[in-house]
MOPAC internal coordinates of N, CA, C and O (Angstrom, degrees):
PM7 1SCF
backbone

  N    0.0000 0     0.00 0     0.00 0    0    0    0
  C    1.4460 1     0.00 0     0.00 0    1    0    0
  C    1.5171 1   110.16 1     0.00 0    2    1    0
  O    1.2310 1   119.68 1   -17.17 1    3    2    1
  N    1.3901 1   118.23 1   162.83 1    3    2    1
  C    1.6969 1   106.21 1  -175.66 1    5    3    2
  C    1.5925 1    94.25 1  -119.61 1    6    5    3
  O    1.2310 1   123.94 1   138.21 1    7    6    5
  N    1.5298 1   110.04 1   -41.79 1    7    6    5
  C    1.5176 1    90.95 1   176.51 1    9    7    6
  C    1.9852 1    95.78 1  -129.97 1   10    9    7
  O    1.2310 1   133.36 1   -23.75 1   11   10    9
  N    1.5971 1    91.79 1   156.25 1   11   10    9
  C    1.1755 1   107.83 1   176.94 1   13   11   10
  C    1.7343 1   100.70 1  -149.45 1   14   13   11
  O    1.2310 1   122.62 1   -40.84 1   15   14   13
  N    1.7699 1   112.58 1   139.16 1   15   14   13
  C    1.2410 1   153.17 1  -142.45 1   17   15   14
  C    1.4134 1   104.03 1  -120.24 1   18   17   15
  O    1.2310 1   114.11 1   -95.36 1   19   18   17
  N    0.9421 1   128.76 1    84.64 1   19   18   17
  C    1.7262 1   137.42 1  -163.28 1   21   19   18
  C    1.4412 1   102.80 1  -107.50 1   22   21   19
  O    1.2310 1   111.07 1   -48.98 1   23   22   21
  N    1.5548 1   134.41 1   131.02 1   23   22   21
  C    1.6865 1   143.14 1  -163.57 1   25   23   22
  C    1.6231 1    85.34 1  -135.27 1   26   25   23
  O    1.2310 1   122.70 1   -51.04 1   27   26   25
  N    1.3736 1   112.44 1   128.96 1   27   26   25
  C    1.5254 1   135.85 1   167.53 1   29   27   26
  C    1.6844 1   105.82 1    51.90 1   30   29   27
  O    1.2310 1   130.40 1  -108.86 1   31   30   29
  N    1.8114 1    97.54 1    71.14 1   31   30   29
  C    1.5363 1   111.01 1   176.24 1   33   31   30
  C    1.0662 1   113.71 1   -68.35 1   34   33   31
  O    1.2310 1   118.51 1   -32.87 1   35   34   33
  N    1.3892 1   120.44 1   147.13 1   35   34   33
  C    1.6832 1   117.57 1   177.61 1   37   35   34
  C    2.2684 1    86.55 1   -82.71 1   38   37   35
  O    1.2310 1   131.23 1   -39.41 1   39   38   37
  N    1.4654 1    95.93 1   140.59 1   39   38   37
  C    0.9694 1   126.55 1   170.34 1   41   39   38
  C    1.4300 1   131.40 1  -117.59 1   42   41   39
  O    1.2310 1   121.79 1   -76.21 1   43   42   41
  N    1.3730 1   114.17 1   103.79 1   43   42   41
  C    1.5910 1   112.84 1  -178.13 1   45   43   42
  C    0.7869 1   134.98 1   -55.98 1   46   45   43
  O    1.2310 1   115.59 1     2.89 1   47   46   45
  N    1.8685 1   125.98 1  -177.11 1   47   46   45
  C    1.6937 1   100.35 1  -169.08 1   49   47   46
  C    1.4949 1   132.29 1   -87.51 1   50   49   47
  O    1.2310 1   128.06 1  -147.08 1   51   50   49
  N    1.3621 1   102.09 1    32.92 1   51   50   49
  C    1.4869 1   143.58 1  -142.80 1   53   51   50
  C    1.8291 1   100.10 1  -125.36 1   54   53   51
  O    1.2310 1   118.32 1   144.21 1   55   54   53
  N    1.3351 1   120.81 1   -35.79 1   55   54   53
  C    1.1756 1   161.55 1  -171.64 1   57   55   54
  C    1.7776 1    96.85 1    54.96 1   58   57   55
  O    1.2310 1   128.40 1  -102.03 1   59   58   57
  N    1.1821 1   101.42 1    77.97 1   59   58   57
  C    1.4890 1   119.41 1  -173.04 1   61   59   58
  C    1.6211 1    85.11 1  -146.40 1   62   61   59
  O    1.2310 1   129.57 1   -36.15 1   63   62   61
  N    1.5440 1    99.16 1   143.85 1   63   62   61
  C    1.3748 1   128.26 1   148.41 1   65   63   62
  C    1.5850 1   111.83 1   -49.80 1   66   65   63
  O    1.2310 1   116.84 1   -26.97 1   67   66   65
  N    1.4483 1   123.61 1   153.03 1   67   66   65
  C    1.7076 1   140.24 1   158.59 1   69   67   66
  C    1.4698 1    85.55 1   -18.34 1   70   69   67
  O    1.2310 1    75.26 1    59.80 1   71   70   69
  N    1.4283 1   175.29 1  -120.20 1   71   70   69
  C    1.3268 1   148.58 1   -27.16 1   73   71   70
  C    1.0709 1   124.29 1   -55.28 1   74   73   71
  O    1.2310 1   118.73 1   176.25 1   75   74   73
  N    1.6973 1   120.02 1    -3.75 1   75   74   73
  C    1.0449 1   114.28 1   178.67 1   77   75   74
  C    1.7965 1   124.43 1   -85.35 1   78   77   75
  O    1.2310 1   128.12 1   148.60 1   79   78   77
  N    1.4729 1   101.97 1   -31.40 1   79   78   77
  C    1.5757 1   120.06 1   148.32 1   81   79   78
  C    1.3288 1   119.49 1   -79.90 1   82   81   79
  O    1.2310 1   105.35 1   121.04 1   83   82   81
  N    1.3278 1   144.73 1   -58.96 1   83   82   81
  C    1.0422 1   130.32 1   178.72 1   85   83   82
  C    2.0035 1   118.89 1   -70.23 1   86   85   83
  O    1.2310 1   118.36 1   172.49 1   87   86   85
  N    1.1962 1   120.74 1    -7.51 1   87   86   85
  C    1.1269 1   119.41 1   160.47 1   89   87   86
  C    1.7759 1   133.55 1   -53.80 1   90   89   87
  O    1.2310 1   134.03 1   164.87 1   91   90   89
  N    1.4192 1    90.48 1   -15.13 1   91   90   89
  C    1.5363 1    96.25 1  -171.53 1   93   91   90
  C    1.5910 1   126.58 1   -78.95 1   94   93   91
  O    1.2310 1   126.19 1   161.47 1   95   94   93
  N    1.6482 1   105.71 1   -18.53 1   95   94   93
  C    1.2128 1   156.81 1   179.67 1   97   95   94
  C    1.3540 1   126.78 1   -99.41 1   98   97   95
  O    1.2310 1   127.69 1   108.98 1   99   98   97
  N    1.2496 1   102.81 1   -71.02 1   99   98   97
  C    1.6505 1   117.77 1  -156.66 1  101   99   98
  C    1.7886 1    92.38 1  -102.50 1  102  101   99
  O    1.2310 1   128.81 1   -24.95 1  103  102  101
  N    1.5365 1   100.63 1   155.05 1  103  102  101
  C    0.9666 1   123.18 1   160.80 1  105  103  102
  C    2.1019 1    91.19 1   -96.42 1  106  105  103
  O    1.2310 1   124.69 1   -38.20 1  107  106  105
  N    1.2448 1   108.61 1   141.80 1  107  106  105
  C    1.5106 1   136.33 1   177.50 1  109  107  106
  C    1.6010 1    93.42 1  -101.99 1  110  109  107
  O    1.2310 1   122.42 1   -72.49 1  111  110  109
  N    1.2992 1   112.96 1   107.51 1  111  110  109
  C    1.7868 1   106.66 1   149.40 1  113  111  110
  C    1.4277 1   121.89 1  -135.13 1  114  113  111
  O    1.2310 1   133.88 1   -37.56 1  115  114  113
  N    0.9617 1    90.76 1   142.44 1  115  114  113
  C    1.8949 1    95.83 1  -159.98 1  117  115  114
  C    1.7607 1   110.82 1   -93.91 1  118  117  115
  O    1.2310 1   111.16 1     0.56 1  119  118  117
  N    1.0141 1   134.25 1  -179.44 1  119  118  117
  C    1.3788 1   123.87 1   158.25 1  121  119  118
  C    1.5805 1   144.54 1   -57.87 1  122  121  119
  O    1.2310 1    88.17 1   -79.67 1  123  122  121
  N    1.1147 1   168.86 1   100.33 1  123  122  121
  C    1.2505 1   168.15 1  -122.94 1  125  123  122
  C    1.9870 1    88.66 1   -55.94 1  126  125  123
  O    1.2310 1   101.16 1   109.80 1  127  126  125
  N    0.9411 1   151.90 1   -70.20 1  127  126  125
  C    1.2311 1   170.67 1  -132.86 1  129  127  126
  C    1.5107 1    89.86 1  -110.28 1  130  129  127
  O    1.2310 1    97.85 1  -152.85 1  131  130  129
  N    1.0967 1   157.14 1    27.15 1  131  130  129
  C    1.5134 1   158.19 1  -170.61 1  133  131  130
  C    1.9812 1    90.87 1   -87.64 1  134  133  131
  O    1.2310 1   127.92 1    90.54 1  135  134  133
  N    1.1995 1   102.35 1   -89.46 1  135  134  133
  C    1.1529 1   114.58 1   177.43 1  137  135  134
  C    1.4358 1   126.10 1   -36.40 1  138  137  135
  O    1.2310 1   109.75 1   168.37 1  139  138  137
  N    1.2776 1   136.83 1   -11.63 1  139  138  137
  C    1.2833 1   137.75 1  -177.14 1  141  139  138
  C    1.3739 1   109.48 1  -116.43 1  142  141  139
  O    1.2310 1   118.26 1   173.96 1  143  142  141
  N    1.7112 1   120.92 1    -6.04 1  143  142  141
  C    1.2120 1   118.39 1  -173.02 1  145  143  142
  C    2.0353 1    90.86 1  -168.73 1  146  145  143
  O    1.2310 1   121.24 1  -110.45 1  147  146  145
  N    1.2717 1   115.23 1    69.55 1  147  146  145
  C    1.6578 1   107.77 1   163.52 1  149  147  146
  C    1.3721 1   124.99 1   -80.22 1  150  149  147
  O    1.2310 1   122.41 1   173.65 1  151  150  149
  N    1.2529 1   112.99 1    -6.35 1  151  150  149
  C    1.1569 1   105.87 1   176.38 1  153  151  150
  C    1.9123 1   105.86 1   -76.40 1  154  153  151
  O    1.2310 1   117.70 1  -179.50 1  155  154  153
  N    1.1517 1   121.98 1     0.50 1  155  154  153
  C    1.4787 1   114.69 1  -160.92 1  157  155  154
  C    1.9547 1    93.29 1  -113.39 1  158  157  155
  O    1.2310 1   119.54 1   177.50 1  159  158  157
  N    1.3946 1   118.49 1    -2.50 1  159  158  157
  C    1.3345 1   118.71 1  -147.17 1  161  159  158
  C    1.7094 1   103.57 1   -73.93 1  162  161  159
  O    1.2310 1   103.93 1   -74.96 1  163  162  161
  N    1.2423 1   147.22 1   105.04 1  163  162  161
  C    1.1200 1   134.75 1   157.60 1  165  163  162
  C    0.8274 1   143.39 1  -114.19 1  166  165  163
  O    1.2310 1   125.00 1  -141.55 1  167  166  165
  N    1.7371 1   107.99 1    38.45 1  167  166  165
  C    1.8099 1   114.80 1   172.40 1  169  167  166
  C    1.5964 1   100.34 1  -141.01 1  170  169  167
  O    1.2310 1   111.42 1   -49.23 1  171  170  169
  N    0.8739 1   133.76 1   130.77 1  171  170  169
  C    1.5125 1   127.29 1   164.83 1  173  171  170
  C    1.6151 1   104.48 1  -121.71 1  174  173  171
  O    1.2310 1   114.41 1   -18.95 1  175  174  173
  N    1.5688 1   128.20 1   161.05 1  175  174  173
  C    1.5013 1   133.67 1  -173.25 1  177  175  174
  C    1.4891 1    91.53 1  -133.91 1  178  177  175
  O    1.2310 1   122.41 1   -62.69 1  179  178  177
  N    1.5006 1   113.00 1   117.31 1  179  178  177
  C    1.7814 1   109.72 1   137.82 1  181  179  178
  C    0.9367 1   115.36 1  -117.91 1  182  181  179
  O    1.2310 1   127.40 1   -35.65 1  183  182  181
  N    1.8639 1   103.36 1   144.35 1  183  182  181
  C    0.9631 1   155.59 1   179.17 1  185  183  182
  C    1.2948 1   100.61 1   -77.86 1  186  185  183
  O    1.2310 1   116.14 1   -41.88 1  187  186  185
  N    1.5252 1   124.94 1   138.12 1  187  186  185
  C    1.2545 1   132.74 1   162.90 1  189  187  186
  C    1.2188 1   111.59 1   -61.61 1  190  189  187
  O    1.2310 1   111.40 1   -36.68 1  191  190  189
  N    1.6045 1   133.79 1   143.32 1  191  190  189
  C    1.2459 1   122.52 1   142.13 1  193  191  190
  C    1.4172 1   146.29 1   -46.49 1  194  193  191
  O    1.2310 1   117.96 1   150.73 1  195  194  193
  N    1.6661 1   121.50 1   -29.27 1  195  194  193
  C    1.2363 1   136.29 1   178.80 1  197  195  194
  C    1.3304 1    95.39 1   -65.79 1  198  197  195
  O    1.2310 1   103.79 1   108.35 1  199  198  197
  N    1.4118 1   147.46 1   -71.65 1  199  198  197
  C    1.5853 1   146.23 1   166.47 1  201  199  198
  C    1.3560 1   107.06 1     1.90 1  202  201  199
  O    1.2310 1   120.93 1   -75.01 1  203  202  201
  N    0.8844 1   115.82 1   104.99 1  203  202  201
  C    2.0938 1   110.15 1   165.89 1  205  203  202
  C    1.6342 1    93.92 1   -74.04 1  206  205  203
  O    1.2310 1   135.83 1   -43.20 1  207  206  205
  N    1.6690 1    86.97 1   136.80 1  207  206  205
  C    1.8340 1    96.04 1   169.47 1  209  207  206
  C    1.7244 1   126.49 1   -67.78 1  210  209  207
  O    1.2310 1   134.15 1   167.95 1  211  210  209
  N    1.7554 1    90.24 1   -12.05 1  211  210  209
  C    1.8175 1    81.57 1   171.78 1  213  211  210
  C    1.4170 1   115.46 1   -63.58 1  214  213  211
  O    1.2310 1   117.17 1   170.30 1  215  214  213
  N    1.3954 1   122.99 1    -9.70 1  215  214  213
  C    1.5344 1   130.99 1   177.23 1  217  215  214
  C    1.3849 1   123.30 1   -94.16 1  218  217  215
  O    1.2310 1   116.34 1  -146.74 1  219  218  217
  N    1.0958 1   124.57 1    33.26 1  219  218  217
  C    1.6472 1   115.05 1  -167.42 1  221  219  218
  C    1.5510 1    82.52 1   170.35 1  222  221  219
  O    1.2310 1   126.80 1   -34.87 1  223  222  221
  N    1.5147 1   104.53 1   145.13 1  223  222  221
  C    1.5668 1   122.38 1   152.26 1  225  223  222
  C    1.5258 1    94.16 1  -148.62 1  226  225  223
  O    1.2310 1   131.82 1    -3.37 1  227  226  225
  N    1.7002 1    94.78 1   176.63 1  227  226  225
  C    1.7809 1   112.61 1  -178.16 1  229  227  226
  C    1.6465 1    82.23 1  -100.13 1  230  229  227
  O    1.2310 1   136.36 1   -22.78 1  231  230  229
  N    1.8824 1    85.93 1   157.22 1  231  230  229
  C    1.7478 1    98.87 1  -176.99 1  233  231  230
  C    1.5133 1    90.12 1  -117.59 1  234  233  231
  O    1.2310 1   116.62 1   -58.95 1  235  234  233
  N    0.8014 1   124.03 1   121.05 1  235  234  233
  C    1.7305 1   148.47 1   169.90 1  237  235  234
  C    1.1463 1    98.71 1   -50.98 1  238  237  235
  O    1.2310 1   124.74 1   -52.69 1  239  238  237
  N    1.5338 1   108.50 1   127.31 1  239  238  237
  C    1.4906 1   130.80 1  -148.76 1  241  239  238
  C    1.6727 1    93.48 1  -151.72 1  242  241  239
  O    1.2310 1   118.22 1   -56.80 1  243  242  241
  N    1.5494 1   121.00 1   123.20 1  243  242  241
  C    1.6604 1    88.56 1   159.85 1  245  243  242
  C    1.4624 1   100.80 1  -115.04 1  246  245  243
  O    1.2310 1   117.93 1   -54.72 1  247  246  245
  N    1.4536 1   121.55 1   125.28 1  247  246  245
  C    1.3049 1   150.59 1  -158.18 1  249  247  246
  C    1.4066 1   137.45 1   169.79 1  250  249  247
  O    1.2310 1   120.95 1   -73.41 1  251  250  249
  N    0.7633 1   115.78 1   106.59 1  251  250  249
  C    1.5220 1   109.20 1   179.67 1  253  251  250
  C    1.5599 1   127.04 1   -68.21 1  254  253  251
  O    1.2310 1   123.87 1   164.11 1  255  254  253
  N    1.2985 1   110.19 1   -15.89 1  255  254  253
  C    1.4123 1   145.13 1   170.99 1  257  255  254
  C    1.6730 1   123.29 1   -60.05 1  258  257  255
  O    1.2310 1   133.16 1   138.08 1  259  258  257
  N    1.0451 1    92.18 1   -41.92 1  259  258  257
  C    1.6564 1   114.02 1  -179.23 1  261  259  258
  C    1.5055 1   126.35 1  -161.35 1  262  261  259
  O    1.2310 1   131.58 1   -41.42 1  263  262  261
  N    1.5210 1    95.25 1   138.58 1  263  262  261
  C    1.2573 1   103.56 1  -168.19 1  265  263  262
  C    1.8430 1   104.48 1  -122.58 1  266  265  263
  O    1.2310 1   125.17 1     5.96 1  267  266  265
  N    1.4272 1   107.68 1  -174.04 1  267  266  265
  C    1.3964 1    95.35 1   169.49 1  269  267  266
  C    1.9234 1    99.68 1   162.04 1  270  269  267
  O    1.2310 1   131.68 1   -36.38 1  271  270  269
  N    1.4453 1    95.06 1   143.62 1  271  270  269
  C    1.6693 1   106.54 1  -173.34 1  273  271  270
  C    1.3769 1   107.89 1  -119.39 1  274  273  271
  O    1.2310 1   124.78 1    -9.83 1  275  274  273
  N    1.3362 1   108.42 1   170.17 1  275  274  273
  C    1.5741 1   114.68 1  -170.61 1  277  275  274
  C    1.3949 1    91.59 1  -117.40 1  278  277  275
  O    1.2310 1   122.62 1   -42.48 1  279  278  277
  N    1.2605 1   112.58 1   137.52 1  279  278  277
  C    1.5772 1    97.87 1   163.87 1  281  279  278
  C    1.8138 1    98.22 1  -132.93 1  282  281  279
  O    1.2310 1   118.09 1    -1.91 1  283  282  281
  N    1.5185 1   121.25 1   178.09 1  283  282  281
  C    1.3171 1   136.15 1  -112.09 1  285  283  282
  C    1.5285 1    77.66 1  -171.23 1  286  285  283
  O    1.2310 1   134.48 1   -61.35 1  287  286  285
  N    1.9004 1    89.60 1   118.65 1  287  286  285
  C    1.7687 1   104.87 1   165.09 1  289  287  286
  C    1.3045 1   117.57 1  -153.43 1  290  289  287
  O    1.2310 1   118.02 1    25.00 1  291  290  289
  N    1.6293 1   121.37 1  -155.00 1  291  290  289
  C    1.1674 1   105.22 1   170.95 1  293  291  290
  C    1.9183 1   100.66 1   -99.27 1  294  293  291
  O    1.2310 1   129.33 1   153.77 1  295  294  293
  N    1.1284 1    99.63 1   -26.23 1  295  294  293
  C    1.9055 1    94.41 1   144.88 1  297  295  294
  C    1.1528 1   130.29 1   -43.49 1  298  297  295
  O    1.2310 1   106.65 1  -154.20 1  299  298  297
  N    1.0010 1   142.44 1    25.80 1  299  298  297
  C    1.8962 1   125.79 1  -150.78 1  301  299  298
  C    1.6745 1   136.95 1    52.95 1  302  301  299
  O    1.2310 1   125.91 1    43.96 1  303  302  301
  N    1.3962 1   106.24 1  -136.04 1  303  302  301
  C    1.4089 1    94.09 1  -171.38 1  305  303  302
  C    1.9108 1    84.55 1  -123.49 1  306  305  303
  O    1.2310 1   128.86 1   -31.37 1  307  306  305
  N    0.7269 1   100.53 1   148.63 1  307  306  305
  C    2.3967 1   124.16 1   164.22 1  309  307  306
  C    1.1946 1   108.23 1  -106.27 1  310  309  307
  O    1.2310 1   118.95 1   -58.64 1  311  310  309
  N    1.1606 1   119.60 1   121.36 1  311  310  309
  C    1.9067 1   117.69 1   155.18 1  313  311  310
  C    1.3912 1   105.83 1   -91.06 1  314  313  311
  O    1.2310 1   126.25 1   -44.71 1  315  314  313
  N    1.3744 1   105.60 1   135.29 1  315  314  313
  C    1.8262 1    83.10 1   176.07 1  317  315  314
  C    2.1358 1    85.69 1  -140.70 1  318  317  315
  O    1.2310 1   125.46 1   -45.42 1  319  318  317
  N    1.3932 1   107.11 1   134.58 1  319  318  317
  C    1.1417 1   125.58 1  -166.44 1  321  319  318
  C    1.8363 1   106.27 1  -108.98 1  322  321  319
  O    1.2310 1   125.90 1   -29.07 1  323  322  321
  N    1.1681 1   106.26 1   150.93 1  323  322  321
  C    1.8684 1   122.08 1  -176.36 1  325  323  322
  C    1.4209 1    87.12 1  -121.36 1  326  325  323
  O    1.2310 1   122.44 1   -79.84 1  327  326  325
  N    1.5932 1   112.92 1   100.16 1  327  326  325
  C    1.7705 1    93.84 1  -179.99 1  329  327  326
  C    1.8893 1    82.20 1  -120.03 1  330  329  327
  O    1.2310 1   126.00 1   -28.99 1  331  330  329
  N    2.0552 1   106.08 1   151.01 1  331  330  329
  C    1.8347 1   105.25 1  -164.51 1  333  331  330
  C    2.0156 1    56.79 1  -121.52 1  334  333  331
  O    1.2310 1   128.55 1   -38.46 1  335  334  333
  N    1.2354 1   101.14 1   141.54 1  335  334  333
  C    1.8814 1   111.97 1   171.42 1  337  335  334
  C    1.4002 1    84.96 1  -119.38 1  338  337  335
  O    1.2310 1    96.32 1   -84.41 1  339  338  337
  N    1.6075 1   159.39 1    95.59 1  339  338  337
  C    1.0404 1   126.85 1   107.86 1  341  339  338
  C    1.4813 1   143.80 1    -7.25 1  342  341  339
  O    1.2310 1   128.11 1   -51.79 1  343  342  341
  N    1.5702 1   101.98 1   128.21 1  343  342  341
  C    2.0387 1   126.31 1  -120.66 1  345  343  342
  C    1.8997 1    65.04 1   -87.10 1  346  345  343
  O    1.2310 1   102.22 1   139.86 1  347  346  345
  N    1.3851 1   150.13 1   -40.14 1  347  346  345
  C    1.3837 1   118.59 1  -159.27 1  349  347  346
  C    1.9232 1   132.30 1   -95.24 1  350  349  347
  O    1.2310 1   136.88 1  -160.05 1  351  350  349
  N    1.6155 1    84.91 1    19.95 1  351  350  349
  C    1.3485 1    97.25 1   175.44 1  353  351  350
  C    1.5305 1   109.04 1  -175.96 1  354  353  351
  O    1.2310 1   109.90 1   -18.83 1  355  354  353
  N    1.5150 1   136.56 1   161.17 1  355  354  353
  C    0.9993 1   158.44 1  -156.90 1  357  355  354
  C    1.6349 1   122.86 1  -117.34 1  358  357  355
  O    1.2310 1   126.49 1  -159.98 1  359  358  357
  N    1.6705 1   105.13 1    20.02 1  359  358  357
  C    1.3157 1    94.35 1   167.52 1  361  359  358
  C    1.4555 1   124.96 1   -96.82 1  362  361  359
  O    1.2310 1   109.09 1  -155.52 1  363  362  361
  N    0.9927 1   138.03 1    24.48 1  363  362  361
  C    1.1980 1   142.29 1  -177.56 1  365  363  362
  C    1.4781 1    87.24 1  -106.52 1  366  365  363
  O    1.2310 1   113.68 1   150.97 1  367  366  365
  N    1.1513 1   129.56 1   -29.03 1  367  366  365
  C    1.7621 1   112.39 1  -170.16 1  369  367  366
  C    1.8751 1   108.05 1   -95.76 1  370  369  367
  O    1.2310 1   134.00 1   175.73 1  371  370  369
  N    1.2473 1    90.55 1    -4.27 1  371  370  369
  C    2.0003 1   111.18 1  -163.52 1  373  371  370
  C    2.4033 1    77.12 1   -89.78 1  374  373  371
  O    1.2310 1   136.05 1   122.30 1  375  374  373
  N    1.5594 1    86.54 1   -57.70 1  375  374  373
  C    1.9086 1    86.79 1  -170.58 1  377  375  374
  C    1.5791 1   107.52 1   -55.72 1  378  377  375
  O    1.2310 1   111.92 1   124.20 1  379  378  377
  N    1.3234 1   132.83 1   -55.80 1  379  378  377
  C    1.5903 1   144.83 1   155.36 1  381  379  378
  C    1.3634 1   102.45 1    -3.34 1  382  381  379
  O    1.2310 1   121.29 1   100.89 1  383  382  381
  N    1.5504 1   115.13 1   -79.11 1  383  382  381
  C    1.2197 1   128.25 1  -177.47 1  385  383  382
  C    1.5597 1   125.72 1   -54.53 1  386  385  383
  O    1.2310 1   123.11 1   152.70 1  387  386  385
  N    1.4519 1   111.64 1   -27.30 1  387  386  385
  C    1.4838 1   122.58 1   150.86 1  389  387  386
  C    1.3731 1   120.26 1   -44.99 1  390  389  387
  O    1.2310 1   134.07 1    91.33 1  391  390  389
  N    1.1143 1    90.40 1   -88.67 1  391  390  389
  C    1.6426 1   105.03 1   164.57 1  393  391  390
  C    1.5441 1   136.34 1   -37.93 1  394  393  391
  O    1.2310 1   122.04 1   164.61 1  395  394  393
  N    1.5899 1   113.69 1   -15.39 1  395  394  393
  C    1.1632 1   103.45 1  -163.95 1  397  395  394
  C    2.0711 1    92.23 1  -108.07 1  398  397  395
  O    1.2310 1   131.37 1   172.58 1  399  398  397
  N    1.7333 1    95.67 1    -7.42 1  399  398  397
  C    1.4996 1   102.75 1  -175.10 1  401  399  398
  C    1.6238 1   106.69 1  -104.87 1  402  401  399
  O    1.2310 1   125.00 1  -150.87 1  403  402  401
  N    1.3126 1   108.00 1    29.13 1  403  402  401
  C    1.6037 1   120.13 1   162.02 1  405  403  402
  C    1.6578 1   121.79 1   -75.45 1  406  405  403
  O    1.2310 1   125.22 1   -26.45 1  407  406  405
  N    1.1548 1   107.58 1   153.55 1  407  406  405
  C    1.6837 1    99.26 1  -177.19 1  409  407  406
  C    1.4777 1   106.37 1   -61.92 1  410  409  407
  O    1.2310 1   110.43 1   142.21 1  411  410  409
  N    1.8834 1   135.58 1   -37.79 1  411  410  409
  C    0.8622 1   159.88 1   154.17 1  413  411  410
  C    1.4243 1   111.23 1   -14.60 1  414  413  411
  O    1.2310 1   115.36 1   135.52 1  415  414  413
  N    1.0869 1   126.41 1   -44.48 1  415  414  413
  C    1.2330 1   134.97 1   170.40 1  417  415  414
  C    1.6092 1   149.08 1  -124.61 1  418  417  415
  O    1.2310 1   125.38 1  -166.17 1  419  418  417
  N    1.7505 1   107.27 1    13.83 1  419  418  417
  C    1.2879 1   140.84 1   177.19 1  421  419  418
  C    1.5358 1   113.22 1   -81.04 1  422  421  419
  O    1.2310 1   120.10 1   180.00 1  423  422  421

């Protein structure tokens, strides 16, 4: 697989993903907001290693909820998003819809 979309990562006491196993492989990317708040983080994306990074970046998200990268072909460009919607309310799909009606992404 090249990328895989992981919802409620176990996080070490480091509040980092395995990187020490999945580093060998995967690119680890966390949410834009990871670092200022990990205790809230519940989506992480790896990236295959074989992928050259001139093809893919992360699209800056502030959420801990969802994440999501662009990647780069001779197809064009893909967004492909890790969205976790917690089952007792609907703002993560209300924020989605923000975001997806940005000039950024029209």
């Amino acid at each position: 697989y090249n990328i895989a979309c992981i919802q409620e990562p176990y996080l070490n006491p480091v509040k980092l993903a395995n990187a020490s196993n999945l580093g060998c492989f995967w690119d680890v990317l966390y949410p834009t907001n990871h670092h200022n708040s990990p205790d809230h983080t519940q989506t992480i994306i790896l990236v295959n290693k074989r992928l050259s990074k001139n093809k893919w970046h992360t699209i800056k998200i502030n959420s801990s909820n969802i994440m999501a990268i662009e990647i780069l072909g001779d197809f064009g460009k893909v967004h492909i998003y890790n969205v976790y919607n917690l089952c007792d309310h609907d703002n993560v799909i209300h924020f989605m819809e923000r975001h997806m009606n940005t000039k950024h992404n029209v």
